[in-house]
KENU-307889 format. One line per field, with one value per atom (N, C-alpha, C): atom name; x, y, z; residue in one letter. Coordinates in steps of 0.02 Angstrom, whole numbers, padded with zeros to 5 digits, always signed. Layout:
BEGIN
atom <- CA|...;
east <- X|...;
north <- Y|...;
up <- Z|...;
res <- A|...;
# end
This chain:
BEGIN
atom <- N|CA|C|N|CA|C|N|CA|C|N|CA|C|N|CA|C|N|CA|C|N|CA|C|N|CA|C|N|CA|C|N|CA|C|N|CA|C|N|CA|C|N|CA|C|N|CA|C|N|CA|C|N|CA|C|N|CA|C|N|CA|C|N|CA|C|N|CA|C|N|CA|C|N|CA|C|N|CA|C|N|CA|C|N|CA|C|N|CA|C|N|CA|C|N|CA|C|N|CA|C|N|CA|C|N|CA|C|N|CA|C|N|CA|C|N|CA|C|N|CA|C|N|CA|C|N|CA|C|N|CA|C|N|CA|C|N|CA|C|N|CA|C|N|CA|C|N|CA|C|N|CA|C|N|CA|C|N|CA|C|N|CA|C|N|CA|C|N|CA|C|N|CA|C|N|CA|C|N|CA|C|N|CA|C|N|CA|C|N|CA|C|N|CA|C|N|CA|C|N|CA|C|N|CA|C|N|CA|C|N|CA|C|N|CA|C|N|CA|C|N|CA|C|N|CA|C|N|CA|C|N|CA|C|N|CA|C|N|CA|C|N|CA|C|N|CA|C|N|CA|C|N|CA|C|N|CA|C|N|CA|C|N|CA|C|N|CA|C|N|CA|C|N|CA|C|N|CA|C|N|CA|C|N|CA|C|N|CA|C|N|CA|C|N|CA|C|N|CA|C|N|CA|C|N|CA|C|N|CA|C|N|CA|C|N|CA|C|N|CA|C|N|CA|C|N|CA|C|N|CA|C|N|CA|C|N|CA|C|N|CA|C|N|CA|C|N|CA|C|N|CA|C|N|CA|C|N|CA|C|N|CA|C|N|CA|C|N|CA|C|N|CA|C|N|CA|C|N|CA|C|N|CA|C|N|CA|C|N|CA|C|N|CA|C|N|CA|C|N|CA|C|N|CA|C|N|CA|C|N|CA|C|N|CA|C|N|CA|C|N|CA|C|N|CA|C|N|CA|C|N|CA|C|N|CA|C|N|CA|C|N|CA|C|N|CA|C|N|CA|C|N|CA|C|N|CA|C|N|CA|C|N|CA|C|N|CA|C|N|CA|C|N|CA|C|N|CA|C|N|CA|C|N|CA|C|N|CA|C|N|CA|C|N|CA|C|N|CA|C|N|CA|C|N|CA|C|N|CA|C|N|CA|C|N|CA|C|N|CA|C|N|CA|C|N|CA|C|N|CA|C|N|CA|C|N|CA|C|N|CA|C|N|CA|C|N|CA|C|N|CA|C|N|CA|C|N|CA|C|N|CA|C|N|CA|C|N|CA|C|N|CA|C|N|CA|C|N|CA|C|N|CA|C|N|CA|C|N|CA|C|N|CA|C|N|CA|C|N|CA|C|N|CA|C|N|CA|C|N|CA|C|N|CA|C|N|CA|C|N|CA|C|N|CA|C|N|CA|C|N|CA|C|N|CA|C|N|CA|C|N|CA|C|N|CA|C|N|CA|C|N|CA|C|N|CA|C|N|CA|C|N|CA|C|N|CA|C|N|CA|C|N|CA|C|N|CA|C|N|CA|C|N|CA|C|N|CA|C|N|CA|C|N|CA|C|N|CA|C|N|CA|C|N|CA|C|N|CA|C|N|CA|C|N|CA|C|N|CA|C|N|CA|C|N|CA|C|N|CA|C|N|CA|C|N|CA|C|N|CA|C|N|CA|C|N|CA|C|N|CA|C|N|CA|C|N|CA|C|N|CA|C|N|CA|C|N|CA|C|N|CA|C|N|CA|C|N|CA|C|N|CA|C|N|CA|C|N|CA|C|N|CA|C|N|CA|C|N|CA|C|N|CA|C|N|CA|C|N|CA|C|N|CA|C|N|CA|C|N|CA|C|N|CA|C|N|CA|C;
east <- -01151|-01204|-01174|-01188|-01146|-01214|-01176|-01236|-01207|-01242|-01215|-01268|-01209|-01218|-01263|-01300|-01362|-01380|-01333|-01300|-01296|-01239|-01187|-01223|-01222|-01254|-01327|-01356|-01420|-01393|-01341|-01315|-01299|-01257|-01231|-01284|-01325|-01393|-01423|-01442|-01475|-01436|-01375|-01344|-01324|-01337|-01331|-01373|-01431|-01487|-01514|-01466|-01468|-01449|-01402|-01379|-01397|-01394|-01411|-01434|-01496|-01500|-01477|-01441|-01391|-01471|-01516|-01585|-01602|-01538|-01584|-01529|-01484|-01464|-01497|-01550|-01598|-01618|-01639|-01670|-01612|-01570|-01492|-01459|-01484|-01469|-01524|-01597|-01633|-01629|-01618|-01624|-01540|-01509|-01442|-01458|-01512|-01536|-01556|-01615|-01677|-01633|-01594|-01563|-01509|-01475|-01456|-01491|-01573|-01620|-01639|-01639|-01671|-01612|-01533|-01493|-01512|-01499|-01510|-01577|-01627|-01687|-01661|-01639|-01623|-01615|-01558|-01513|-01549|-01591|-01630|-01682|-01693|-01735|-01729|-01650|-01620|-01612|-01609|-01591|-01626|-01683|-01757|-01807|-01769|-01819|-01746|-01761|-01738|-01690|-01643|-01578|-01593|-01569|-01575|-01635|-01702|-01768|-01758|-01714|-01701|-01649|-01618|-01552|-01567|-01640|-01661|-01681|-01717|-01732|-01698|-01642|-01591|-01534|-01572|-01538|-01566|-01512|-01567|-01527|-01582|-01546|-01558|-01593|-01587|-01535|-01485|-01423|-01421|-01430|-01411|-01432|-01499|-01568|-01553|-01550|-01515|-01465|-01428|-01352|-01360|-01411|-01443|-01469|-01529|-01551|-01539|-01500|-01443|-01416|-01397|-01326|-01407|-01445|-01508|-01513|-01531|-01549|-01499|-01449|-01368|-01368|-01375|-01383|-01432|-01487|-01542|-01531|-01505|-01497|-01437|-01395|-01339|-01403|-01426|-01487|-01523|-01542|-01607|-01562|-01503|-01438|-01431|-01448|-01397|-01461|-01527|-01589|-01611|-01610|-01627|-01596|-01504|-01489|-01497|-01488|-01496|-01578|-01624|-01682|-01696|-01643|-01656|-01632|-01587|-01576|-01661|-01693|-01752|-01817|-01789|-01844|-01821|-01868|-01874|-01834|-01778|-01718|-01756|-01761|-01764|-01704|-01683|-01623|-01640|-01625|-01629|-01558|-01563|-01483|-01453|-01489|-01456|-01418|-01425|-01425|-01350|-01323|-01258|-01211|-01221|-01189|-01181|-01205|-01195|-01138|-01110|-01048|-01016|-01105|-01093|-01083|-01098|-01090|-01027|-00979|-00901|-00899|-00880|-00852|-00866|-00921|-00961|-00948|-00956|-00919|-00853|-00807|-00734|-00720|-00769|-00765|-00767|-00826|-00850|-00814|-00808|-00768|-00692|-00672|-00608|-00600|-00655|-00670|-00733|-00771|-00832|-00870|-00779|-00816|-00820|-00813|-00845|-00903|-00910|-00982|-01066|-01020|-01071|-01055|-01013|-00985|-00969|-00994|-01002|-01035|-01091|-01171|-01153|-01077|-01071|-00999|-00980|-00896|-00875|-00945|-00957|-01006|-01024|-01072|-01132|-01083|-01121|-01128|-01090|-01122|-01169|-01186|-01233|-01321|-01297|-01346|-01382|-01323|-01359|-01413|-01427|-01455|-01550|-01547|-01623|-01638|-01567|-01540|-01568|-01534|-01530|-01595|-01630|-01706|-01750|-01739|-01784|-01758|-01706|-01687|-01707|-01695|-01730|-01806|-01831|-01921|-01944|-01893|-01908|-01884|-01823|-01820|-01867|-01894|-01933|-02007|-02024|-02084|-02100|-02028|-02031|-01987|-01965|-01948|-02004|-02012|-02037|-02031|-01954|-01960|-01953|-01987|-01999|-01953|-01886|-01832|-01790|-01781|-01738|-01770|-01842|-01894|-01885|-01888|-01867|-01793|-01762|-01682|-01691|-01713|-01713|-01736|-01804|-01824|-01795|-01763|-01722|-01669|-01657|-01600|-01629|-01703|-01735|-01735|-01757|-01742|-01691|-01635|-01564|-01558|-01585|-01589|-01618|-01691|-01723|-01721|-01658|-01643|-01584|-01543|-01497|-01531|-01576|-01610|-01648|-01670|-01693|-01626|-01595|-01512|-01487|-01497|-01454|-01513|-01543|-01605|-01592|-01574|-01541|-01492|-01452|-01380|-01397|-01465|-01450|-01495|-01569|-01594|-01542|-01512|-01434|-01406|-01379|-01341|-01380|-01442|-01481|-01480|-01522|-01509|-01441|-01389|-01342|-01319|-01351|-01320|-01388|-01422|-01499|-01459|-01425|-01408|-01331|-01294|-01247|-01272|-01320|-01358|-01357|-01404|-01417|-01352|-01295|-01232|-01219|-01220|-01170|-01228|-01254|-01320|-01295|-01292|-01288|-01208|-01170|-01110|-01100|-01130|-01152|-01194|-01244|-01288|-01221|-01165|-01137|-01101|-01068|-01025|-01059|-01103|-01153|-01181|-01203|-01221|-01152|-01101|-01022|-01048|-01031|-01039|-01105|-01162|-01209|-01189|-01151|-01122|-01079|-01040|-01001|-01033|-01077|-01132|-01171|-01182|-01229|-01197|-01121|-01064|-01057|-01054|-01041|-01095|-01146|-01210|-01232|-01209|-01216|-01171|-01111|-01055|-01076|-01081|-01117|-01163|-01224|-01290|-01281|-01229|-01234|-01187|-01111|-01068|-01108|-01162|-01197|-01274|-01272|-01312|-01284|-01216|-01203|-01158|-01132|-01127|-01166|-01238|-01287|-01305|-01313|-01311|-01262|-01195|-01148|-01157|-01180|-01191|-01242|-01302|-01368|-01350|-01311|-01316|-01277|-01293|-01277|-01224|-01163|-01104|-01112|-01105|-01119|-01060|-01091|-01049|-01025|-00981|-00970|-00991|-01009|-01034|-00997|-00977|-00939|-00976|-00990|-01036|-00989|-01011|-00963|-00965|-00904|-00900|-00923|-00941|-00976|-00893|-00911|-00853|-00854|-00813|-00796|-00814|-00870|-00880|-00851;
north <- +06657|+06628|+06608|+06549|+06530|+06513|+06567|+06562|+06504|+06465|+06417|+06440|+06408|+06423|+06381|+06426|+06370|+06323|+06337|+06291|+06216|+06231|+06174|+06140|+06148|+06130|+06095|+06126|+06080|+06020|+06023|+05956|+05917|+05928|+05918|+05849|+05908|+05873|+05820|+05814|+05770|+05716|+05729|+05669|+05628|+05660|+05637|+05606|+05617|+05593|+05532|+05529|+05453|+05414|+05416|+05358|+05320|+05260|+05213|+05244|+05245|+05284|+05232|+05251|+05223|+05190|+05211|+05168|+05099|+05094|+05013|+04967|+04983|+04942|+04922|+04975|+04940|+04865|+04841|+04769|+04729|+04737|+04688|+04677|+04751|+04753|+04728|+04757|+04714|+04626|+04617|+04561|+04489|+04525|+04516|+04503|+04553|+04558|+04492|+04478|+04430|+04372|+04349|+04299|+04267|+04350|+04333|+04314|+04338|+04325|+04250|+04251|+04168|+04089|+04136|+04080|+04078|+04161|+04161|+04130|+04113|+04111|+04018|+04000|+03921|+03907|+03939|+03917|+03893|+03965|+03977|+03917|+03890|+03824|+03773|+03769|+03708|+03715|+03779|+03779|+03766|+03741|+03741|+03686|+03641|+03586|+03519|+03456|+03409|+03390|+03375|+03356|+03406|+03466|+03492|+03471|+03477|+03450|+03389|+03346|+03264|+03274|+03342|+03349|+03342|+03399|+03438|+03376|+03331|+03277|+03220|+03231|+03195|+03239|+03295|+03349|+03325|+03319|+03309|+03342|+03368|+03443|+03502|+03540|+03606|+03645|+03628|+03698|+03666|+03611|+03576|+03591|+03605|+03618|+03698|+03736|+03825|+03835|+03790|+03802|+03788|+03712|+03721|+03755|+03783|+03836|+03895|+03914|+03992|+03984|+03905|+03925|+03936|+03887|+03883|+03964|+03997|+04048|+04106|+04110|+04140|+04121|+04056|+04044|+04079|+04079|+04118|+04188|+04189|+04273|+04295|+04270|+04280|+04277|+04210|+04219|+04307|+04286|+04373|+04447|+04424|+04470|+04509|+04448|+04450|+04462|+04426|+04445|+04512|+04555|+04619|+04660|+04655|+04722|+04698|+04634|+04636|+04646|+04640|+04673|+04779|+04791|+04872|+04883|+04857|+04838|+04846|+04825|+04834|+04878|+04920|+04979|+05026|+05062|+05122|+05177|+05207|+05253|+05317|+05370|+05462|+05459|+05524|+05547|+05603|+05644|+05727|+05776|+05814|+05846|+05839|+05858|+05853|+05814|+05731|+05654|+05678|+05690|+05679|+05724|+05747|+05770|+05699|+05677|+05613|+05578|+05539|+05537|+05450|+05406|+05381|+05392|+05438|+05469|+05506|+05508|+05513|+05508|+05437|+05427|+05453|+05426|+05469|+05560|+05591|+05657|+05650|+05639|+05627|+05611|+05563|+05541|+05578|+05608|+05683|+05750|+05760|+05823|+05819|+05754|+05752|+05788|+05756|+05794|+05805|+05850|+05888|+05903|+05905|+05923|+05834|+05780|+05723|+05710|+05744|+05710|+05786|+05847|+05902|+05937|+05923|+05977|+06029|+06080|+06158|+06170|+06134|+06142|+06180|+06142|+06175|+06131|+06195|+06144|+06101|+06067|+06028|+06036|+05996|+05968|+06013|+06053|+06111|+06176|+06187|+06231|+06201|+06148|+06109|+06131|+06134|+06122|+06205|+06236|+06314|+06350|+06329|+06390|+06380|+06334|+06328|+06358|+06339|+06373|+06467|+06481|+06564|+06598|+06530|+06545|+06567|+06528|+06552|+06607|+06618|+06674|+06727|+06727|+06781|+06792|+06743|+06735|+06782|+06765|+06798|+06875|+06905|+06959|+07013|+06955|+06993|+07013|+06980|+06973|+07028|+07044|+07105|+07173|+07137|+07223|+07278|+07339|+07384|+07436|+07436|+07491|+07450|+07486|+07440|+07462|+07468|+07479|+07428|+07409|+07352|+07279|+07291|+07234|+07211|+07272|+07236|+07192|+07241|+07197|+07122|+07111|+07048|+06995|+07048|+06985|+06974|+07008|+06982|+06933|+06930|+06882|+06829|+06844|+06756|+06733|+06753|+06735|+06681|+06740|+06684|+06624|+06646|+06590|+06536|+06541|+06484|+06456|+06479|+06458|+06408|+06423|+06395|+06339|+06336|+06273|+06208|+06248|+06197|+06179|+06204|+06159|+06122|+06135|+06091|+06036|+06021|+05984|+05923|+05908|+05838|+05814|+05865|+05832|+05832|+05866|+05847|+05771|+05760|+05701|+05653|+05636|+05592|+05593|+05636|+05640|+05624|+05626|+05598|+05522|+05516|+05432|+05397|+05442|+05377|+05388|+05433|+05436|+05394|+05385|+05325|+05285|+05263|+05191|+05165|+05211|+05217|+05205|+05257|+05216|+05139|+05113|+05027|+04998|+05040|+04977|+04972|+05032|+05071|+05003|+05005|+04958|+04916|+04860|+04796|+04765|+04814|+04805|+04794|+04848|+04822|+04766|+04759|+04684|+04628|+04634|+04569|+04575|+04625|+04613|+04589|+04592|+04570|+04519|+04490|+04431|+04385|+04395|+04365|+04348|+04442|+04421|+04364|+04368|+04315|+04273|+04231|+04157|+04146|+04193|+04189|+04179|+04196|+04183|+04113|+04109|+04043|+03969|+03995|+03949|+03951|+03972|+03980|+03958|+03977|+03945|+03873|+03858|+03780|+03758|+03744|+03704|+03689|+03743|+03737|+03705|+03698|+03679|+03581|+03587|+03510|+03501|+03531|+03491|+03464|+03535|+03502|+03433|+03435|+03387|+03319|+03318|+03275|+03233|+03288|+03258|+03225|+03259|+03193|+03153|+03151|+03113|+03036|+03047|+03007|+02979|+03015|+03006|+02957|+02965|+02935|+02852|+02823|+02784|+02712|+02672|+02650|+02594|+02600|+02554|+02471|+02441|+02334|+02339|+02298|+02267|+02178|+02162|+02112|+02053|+02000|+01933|+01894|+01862|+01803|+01750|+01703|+01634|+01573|+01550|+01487|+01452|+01391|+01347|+01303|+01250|+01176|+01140|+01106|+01078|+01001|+00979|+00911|+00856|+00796|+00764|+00693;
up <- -03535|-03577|-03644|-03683|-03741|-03783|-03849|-03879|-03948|-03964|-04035|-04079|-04155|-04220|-04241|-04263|-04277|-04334|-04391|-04459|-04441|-04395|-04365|-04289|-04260|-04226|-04227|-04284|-04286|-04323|-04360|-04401|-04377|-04307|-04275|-04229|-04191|-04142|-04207|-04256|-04308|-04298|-04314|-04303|-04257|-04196|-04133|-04105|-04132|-04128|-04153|-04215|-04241|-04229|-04187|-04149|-04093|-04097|-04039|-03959|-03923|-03887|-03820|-03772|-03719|-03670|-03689|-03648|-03673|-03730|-03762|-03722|-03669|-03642|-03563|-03553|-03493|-03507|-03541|-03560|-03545|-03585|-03555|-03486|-03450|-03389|-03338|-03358|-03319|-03319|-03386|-03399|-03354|-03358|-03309|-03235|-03209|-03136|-03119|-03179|-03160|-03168|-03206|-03184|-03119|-03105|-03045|-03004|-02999|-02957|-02945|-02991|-03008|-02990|-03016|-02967|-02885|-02869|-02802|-02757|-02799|-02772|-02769|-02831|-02831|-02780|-02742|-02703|-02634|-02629|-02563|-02566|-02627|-02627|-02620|-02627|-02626|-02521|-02497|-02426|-02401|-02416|-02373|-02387|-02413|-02458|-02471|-02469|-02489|-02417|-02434|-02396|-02336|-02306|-02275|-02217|-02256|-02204|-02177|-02214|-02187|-02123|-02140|-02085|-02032|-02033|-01973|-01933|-01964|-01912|-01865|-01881|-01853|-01796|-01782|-01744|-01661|-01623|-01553|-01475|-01464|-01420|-01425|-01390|-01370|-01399|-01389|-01380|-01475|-01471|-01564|-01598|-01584|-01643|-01652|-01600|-01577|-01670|-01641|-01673|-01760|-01776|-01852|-01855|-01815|-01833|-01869|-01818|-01840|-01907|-01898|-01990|-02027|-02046|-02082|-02086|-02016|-02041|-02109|-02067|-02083|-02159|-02177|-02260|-02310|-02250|-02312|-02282|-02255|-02265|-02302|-02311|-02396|-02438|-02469|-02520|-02519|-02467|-02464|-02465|-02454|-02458|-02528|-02567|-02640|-02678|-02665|-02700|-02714|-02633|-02596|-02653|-02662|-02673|-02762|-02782|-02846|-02887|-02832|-02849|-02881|-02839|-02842|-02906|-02956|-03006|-03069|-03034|-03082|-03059|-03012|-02996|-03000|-03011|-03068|-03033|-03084|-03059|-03085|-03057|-03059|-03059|-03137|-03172|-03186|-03141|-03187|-03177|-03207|-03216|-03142|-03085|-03011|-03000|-03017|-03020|-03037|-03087|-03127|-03075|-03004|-02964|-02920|-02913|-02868|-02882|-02812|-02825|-02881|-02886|-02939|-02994|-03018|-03079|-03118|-03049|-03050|-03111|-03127|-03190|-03251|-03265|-03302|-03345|-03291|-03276|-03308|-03275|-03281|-03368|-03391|-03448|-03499|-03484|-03536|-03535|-03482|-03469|-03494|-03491|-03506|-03599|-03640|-03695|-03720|-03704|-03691|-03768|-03823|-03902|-03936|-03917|-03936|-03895|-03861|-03840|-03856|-03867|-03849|-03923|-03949|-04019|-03986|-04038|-04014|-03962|-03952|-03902|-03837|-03815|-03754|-03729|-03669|-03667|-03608|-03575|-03526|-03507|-03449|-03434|-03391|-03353|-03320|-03375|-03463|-03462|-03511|-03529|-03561|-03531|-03475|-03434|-03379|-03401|-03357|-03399|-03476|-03510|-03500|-03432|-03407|-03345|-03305|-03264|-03267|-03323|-03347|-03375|-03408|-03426|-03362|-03306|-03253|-03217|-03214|-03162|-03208|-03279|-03342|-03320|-03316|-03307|-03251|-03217|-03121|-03148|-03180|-03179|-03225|-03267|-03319|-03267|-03241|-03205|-03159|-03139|-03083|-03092|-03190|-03214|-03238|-03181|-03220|-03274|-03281|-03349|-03418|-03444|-03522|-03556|-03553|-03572|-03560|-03487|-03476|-03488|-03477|-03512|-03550|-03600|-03675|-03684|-03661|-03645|-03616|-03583|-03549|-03587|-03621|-03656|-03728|-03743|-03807|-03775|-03719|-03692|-03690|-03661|-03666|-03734|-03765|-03844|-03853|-03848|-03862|-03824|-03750|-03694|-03719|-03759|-03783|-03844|-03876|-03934|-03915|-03879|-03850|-03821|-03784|-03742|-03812|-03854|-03903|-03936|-03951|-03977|-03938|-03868|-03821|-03815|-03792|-03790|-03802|-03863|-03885|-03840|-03848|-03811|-03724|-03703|-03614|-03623|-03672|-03649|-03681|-03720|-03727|-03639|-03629|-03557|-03494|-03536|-03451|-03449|-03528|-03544|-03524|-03521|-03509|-03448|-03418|-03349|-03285|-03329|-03314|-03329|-03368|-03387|-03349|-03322|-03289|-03227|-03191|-03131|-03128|-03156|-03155|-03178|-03207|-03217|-03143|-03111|-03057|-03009|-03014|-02947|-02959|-03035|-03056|-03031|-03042|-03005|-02926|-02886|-02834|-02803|-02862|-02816|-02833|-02880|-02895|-02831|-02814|-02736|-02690|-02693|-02624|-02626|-02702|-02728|-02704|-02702|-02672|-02628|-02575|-02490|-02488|-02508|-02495|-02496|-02543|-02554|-02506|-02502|-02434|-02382|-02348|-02299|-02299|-02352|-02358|-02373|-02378|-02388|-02310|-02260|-02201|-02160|-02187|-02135|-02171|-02230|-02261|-02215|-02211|-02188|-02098|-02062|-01993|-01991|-02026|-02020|-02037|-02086|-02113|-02045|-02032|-01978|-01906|-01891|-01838|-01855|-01906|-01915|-01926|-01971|-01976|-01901|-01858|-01811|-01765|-01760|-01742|-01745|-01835|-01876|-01848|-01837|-01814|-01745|-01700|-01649|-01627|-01669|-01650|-01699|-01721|-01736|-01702|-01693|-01615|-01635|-01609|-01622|-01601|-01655|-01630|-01559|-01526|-01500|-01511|-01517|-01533|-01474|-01483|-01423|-01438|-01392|-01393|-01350|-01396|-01386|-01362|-01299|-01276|-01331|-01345|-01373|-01357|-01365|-01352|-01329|-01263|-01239|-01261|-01283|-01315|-01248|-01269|-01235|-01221;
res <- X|X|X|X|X|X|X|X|X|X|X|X|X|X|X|X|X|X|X|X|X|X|X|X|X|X|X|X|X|X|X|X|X|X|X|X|X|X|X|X|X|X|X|X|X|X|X|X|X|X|X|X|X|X|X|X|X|X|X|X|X|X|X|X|X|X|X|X|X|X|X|X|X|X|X|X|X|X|X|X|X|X|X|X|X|X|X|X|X|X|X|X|X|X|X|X|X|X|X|X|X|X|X|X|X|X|X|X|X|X|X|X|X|X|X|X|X|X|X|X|X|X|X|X|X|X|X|X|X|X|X|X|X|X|X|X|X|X|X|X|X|X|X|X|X|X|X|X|X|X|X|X|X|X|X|X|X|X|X|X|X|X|X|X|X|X|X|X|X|X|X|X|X|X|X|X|X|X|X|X|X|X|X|X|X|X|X|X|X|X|X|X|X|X|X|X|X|X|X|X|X|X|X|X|X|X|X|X|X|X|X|X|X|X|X|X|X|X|X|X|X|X|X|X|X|X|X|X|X|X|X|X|X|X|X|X|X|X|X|X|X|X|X|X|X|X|X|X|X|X|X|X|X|X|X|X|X|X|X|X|X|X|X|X|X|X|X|X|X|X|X|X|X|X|X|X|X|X|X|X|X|X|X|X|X|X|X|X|X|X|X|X|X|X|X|X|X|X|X|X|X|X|X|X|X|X|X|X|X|X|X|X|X|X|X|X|X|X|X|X|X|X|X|X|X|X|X|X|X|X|X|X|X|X|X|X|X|X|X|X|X|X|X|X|X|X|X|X|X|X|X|X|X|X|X|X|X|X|X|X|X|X|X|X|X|X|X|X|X|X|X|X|X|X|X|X|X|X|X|X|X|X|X|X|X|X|X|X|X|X|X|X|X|X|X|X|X|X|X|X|X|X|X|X|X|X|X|X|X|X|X|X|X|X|X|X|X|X|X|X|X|X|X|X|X|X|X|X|X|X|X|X|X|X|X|X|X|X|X|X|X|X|X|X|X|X|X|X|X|X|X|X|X|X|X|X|X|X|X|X|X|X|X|X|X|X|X|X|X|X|X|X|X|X|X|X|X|X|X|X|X|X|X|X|X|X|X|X|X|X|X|X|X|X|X|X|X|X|X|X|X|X|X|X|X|X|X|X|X|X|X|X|X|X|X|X|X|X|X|X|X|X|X|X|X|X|X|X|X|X|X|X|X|X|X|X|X|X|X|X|X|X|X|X|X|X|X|X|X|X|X|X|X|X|X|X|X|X|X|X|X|X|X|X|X|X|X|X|X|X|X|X|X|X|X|X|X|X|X|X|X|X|X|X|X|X|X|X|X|X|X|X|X|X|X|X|X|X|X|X|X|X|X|X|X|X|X|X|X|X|X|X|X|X|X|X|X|X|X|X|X|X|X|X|X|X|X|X|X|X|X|X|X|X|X|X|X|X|X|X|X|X|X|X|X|X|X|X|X|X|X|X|X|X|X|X|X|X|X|X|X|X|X|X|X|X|X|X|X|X|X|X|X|X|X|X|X|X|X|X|X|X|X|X|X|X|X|X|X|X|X|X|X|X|X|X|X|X|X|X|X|X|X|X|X|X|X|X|X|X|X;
# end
């Protein structure tokens, strides 16, 4: 159990507190999403409207119409690919101390722990012991509850004491650590919808090129080659 100085540490949390809270970069990040959205949605508009609808009509055949079909489809599904995962980007993430065990949060971790007194001061000397003295409050609660001699009672509960003095000092420094490990979530997503926002293009680069080659080969096909005539001459009389 680590108990902090309560001088320093509250000077400490004040000032920590004044600083920029790591949640004012949700807006930048949502705001990053919705535009990927909005290319991606372009795109899917441009796949389904203009040129393309003119294609479709010049397609002739069963196994032909099959084969535009598919890329058509194959294209908008990159689009709905890249929309899908860059949508989760703007729905609503649950962050509670558990969360920062996940294995996105790696870094994160790694970051802090590497030096625990720039990010916690005194408060605590990482991240797990930042975080046990709520931990220690309840298992205190449970033993107080079902201690009968008022001897060790009392004992216990002078421990909660310290326990909850310790929890209001730390306090600052876990909602800081949740905030940025909320805000680490949505980088950790936004990074992922961009890979996938790729693979989509990749896809819809693949089902464009098929969809136009088989159209435009009909295209070629259905248009009917001159043949040239050759007209007698007038024979000299």
């Amino acid at each position: 159990m680590t108990v902090v100085a309560s001088g320093s540490d509250e000077g400490a949390a004040g000032a920590f507190s004044a600083l920029p809270s790591p949640l004012d970069a949700v807006a930048d990040l949502r705001s990053a999403a919705r535009w990927t959205i909005a290319a991606a949605g372009a795109v899917g508009t441009a796949l389904i409207s203009g040129g393309p609808l003119v294609a479709v009509g010049k397609v002739h055949g069963l196994g032909n119409a099959v084969v535009a079909g598919a890329a058509l489809v194959v294209a908008l599904a990159g689009v709905g690919l890249a929309i899908w995962q860059t949508s989760l980007v703007l729905t609503p993430f649950l962050t509670t101390p558990a969360t920062l065990r996940e294995p996105e949060l790696r870094g994160l971790r790694k970051i802090i722990d590497a030096d625990p007194a720039d990010f916690f001061g005194v408060a605590a000397s990482g991240i797990d012991d930042l975080l046990q003295h709520r931990a220690v409050a309840v298992n205190l609660s449970r033993m107080i509850a079902s201690e009968q001699d008022p001897g060790r009672r009392g004992l216990l509960e002078g421990h909660m004491q310290r326990v909850q003095a310790n929890i209001a000092r730390t306090d600052p420094y876990v909602r800081w650590l949740l905030a940025m490990a909320h805000v680490w979530q949505m980088q950790a997503a936004l990074r992922r919808a961009r890979w996938y926002t790729f693979l989509g293009g990749v896809i819809v680069a693949v089902g464009a090129v098929a969809f136009f080659t088989v159209t435009g080969q009909q295209s070629t096909a259905s248009v009917p080659t001159p043949h040239a005539t050759v007209s007698p001459s007038p024979h000299p009389t």
